[in-house]
C-alpha positions in Angstrom: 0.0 0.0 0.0 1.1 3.3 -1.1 -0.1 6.7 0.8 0.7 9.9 -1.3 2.7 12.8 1.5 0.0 13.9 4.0 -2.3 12.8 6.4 -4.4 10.2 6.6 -7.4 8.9 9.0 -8.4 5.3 9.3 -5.5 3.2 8.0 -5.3 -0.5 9.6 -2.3 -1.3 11.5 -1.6 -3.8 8.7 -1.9 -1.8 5.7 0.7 0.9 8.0 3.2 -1.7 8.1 3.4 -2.6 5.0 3.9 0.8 3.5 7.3 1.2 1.8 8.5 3.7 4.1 10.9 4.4 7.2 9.5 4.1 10.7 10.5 4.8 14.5 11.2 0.8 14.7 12.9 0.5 11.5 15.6 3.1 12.5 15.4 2.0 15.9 16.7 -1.8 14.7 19.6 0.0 12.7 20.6 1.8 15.8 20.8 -0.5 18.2 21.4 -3.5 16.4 22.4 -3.2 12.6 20.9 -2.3 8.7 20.4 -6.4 8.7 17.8 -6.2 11.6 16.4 -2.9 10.1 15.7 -4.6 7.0 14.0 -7.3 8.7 11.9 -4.7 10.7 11.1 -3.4 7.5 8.0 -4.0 4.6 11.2 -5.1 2.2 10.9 -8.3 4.5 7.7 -9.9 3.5 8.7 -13.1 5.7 8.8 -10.8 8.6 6.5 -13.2 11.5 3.6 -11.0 13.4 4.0 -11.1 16.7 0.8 -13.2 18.3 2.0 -12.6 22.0 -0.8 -12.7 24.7 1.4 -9.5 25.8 0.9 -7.7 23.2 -2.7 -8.3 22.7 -3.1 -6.8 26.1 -1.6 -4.0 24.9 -3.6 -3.5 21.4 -6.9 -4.0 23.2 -6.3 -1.4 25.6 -4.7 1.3 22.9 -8.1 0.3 20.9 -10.4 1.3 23.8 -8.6 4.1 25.1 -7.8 5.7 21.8 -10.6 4.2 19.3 -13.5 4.0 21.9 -14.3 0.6 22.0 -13.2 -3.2 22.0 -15.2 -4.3 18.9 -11.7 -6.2 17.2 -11.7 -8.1 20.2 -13.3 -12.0 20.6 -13.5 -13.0 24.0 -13.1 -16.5 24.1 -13.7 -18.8 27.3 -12.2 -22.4 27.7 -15.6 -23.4 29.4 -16.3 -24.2 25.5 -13.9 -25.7 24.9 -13.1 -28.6 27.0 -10.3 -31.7 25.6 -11.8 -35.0 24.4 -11.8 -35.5 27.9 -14.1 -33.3 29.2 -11.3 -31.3 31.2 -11.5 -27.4 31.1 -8.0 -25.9 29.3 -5.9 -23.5 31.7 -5.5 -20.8 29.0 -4.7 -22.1 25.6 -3.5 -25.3 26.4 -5.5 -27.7 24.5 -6.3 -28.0 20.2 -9.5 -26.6 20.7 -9.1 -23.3 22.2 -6.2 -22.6 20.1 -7.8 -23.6 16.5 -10.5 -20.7 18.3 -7.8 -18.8 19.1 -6.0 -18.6 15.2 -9.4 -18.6 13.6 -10.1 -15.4 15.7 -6.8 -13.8 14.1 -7.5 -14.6 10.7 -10.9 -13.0 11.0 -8.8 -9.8 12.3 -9.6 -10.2 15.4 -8.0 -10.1 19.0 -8.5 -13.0 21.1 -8.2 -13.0 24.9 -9.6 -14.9 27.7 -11.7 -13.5 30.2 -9.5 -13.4 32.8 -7.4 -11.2 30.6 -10.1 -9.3 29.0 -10.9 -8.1 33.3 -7.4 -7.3 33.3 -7.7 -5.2 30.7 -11.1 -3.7 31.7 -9.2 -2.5 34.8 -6.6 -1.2 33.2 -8.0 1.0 30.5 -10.4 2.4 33.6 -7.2 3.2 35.3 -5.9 4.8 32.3 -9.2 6.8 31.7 -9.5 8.1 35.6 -5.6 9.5 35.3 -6.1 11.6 32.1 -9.6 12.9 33.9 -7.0 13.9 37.0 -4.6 16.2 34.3 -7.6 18.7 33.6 -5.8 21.1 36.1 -1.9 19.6 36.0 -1.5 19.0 32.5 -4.6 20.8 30.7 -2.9 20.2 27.2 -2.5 16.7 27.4 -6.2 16.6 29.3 -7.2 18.8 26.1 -5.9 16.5 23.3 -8.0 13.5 24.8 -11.3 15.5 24.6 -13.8 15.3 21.8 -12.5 17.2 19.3 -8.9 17.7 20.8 -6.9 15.6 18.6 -6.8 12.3 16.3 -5.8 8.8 16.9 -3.5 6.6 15.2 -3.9 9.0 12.1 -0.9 8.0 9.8 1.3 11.0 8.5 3.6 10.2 5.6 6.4 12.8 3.8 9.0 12.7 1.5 12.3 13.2 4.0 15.0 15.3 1.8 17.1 16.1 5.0 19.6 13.6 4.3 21.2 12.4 1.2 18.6 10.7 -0.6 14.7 11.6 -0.3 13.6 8.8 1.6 9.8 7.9 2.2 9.2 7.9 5.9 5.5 7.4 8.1 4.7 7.7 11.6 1.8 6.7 13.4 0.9 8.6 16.8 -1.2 7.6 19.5 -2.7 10.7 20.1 -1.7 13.9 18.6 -3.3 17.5 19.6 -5.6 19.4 16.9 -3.3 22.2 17.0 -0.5 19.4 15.9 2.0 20.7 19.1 1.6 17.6 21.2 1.9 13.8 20.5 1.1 11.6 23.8 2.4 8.1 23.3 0.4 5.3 25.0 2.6 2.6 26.9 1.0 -0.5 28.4 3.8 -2.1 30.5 4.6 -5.6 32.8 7.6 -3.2 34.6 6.8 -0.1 36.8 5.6 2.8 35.6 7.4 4.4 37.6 8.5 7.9 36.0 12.6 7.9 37.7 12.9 4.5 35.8 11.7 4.9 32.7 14.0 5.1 29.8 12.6 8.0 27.5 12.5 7.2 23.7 14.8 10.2 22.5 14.9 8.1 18.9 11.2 7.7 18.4 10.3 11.2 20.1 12.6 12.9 17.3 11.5 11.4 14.5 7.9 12.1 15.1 8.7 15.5 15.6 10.4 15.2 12.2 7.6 14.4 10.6 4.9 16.8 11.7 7.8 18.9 11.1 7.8 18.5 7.6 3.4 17.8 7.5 2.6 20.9 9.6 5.6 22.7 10.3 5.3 22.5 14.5 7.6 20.4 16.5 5.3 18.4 18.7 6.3 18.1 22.6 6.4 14.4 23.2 5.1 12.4 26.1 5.0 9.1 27.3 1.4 7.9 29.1 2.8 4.9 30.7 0.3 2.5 32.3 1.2 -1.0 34.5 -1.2 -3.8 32.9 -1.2 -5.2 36.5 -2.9 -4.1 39.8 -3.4 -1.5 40.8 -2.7 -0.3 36.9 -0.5 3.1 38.4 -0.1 5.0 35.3 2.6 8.2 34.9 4.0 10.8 32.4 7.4 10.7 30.8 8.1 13.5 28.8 11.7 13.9 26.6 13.7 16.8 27.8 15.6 19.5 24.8 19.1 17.4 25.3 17.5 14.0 24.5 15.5 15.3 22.0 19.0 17.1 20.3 20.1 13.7 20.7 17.7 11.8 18.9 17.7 14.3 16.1 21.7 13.2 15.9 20.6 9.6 15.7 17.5 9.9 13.5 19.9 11.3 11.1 22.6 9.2 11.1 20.3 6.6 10.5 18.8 7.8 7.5 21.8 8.5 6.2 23.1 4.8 6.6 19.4 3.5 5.5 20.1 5.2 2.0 23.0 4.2 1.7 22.0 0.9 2.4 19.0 1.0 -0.5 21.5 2.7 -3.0 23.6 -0.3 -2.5 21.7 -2.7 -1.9 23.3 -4.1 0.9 22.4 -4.6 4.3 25.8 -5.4 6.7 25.3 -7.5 9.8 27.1 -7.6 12.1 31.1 -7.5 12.3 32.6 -11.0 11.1 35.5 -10.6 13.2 36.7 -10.6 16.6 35.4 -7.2 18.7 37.0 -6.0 22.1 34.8 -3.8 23.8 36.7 -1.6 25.9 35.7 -1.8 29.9 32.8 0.8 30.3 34.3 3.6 33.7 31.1 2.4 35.6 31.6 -1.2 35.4 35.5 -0.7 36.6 34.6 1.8 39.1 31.5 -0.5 40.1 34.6 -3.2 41.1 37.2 -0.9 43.0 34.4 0.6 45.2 33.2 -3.6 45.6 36.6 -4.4 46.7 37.0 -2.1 49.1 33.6 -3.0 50.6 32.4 -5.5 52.7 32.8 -8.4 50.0 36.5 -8.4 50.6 36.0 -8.4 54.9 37.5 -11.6 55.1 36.6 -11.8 58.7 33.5 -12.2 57.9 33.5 -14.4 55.1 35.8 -16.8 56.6 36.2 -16.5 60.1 39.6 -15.4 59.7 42.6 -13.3 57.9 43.2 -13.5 54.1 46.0 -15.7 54.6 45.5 -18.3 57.3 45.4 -21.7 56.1 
């Protein structure tokens, strides 16, 4: 599927991904990893396996009900009907029958989940809905863009990126970005804490979303993280990506369109190194040791009862 430069409302997550253009995960894979797992991330991969964990169907049911409204993709399917040849009730998908439900419910376009799962996630996107109701006051623009009328899901914007050495195609997708086109809030369902000192910003992704409605609408979008626990008591926070990381993923988001085109133009995609790599000993990680053998790991007192060299 090809989407002329522009926005556009109402494109499945499917037809997104196969779009001949450069994403936030594309680039993502060549930075941390190499142009070999960006090509695999890409739509030039048509082998490329979906991803069918129960993980991240928790997570696509509650994006579609927080930001589409509803759970009508969704087929809840209990194991009451579908006991083994044995009459005995399946604990999750753990028999032929609830799984053949299962895959038929994915070809149909569907998200299955069990009820125990589909509470989970009942909870959660309630959670989700009574913390943006609480930022009328803290955070009016991002209580704002979740209004009727304050902003678009999932619309897809697409441009022609000539800031690098070839004009590449590129898309983005955002979660929810403002009417005004000055805020994107990314929705992050997560197993870890939510906890706003731990979590790692996306400096990458935030930049090159900026990029685009940078090139759509001329604004650069602030960017922020709603970050949500998918288990009890569901404690949800806001991460947003201060000027230095966002200078710093502008660096990156470069680079790697640079070393994308390059890549196309040649048509070559380099793994990995194919010889031997000595990765220098990181300050931390030696400074981590000095202060550990000066502490009480080395008390030998303790550990033994006695002196380091008694016998």
């Amino acid at each position: 599927m090809t989407l002329a430069p522009g926005v556009h409302l109402g494109v499945q997550m499917a037809d997104y991904l196969a779009m001949p253009a450069v994403s936030a995960s594309i680039l993502k894979a060549l930075l941390e990893q190499c142009s070999r797992a960006a090509w695999f991330e890409s739509w030039l991969n048509t082998d490329k396996p979906r991803d069918d964990s129960d993980a991240a169907d928790v997570g696509t049911i509650a994006h579609s009900m927080i930001l589409e409204g509803g759970a009508g993709k969704v087929a809840v399917i209990d194991p009451e009907n579908y006991p083994s040849d044995k009459g005995a009730i399946p604990k999750g998908w753990t028999n032929n029958a609830i799984r053949a439900a299962r895959d038929a419910a994915r070809l149909a376009g569907l998200i299955p989940v069990l009820p125990e799962d589909m509470a989970q996630v009942n909870a959660m996107v309630d959670a989700i809905r009574a913390f943006i109701a609480s930022l009328e006051k803290t955070e009016p623009a991002i209580w704002a863009a979740f209004q009727p009328g304050g902003g678009d899901s999932e619309s897809v914007v697409t441009w022609i990126d000539g800031q690098n050495i070839e004009n590449t195609p590129c898309r983005i997708r955002p979660d929810r970005m403002s009417a005004d086109r000055r805020l994107i809030v990314d929705l992050k369902t997560t197993k870890m804490s939510a906890n706003p000192a731990q979590w790692k910003a996306d400096h990458v992704g935030a930049a090159f979303y900026r990029r685009g409605c940078k090139a759509e609408f001329g604004t650069e979008p602030d960017y922020v993280f709603l970050i949500a626990e998918q288990h009890p008591p569901h404690l949800c926070s806001l991460v947003g990506v201060d000027p230095h990381g966002m200078e710093l993923g502008r660096e990156k988001v470069t680079y790697a369109l640079d070393v994308w085109a390059q890549c196309v133009k040649r048509g070559q995609w380099p793994a990995y190194p194919n010889r031997c790599v000595y990765p220098e000993v990181k300050p931390w990680e030696e400074s981590q040791w000095q202060e550990q053998q000066t502490g009480h790991a080395y008390d030998y007192e303790t550990m033994f009862g006695g002196t380091k060299n008694e016998t």
